[in-house]
C-alpha positions as CSV (number, residue, x, y, z in Angstrom):
1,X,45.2,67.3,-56.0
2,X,44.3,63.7,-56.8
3,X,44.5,62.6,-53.1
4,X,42.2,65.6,-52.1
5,X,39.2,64.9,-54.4
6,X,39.9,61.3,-53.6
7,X,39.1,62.1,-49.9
8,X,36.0,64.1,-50.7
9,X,34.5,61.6,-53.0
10,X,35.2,58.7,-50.6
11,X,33.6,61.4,-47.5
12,X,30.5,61.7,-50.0
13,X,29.9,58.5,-50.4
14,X,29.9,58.1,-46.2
15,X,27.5,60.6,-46.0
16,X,25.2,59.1,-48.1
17,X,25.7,55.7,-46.5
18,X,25.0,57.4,-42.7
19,X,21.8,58.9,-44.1
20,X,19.9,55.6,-44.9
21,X,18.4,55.6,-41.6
22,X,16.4,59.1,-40.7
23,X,16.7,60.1,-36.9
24,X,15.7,63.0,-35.7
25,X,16.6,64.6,-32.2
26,X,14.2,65.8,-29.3
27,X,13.5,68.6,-27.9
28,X,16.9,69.9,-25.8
29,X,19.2,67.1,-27.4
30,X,22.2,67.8,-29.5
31,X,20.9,66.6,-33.4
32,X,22.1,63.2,-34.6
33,X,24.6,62.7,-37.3
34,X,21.8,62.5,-40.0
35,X,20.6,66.0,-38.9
36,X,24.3,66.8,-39.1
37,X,24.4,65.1,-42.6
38,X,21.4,66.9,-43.6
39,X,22.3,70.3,-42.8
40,X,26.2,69.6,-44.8
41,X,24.2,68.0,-47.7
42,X,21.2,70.7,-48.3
43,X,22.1,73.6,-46.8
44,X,19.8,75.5,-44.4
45,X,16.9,73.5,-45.1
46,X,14.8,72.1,-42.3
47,X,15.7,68.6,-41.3
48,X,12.5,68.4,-39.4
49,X,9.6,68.7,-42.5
50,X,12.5,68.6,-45.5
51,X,10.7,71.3,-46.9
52,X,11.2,74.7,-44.8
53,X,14.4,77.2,-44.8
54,X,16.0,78.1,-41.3
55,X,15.7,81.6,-40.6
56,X,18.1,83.2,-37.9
57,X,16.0,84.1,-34.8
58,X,17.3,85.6,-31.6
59,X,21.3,85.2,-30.4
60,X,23.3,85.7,-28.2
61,X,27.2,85.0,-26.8
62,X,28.4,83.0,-29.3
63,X,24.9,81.2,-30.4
64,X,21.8,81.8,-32.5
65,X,18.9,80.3,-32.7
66,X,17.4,79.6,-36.0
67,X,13.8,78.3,-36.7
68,X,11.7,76.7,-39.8
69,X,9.1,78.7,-41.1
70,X,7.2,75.9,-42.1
71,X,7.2,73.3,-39.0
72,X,8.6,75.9,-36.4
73,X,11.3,73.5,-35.1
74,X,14.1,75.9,-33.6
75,X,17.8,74.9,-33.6
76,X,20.5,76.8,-30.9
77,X,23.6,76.5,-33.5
78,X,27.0,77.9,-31.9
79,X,29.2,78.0,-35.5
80,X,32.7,78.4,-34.2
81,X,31.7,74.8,-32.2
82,X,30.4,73.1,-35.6
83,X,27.0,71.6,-36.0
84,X,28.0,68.7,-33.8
85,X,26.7,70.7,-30.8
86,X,23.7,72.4,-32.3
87,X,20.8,71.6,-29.9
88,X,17.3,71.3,-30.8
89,X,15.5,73.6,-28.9
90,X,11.6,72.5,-29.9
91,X,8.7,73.8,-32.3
92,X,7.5,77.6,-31.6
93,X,4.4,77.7,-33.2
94,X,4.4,81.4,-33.4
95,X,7.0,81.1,-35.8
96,X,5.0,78.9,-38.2
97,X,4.2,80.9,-41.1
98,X,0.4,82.7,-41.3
99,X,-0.2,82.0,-44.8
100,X,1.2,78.4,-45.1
101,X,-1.5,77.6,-42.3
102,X,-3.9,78.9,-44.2
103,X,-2.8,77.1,-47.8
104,X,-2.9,73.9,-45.2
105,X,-6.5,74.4,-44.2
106,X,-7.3,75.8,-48.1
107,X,-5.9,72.3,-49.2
108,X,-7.9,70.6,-46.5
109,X,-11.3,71.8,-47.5
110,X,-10.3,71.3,-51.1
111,X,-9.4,67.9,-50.7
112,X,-12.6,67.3,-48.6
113,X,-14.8,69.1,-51.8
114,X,-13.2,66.8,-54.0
115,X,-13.8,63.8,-51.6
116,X,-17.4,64.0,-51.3
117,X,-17.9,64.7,-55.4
């Protein structure tokens, strides 16, 4: 048991070391190893803004697509593969949620208001 939490700790600490430097793939390129490491570390959280959860979009065969609500940067993740050969598949604006677009342009004229006072 000691030699199993021995391994994860020492994985950990590799993940944290390979995450220094923030890359992020293009449009139809497999993601780097920090998207990797960002997807292991925080779940199905959006590697793209940090801020947006992946929602599961169309799919087919053996892959789906998921996409951020947020940013609407789309992934093609095959699961049985691993997340090694997730592609990026680009930002869908139509998939950008209404009413964070408008909280953007509310906080834009807010920000202008206060600005000029």
């Amino acid at each position: 048991m000691k030699k199993i939490k021995n391994y994860f700790k020492k994985k950990k600490a590799s993940i944290v070391l390979k995450t220094l430097k923030k890359e992020i793939s293009k449009n139809g390129q497999k993601i780097t190893e920090w998207e990797v490491n960002f997807f292991n570390k925080n779940g199905w959280q959006c590697p793209n803004c940090e801020k947006g959860h992946l929602y599961e979009g169309p799919s087919g065969g053996m892959s789906t697509n998921i996409r951020c609500r947020i940013c609407g940067q789309g992934y093609n993740i095959t699961p049985i593969l691993g997340l090694e050969n997730t592609e990026n598949i680009g930002i869908d604006e139509s998939w950008i949620d209404e009413q964070y677009i408008r909280s953007l342009k509310l906080n834009k004229i807010k920000n202008e208001t206060t600005r000029k006072n």
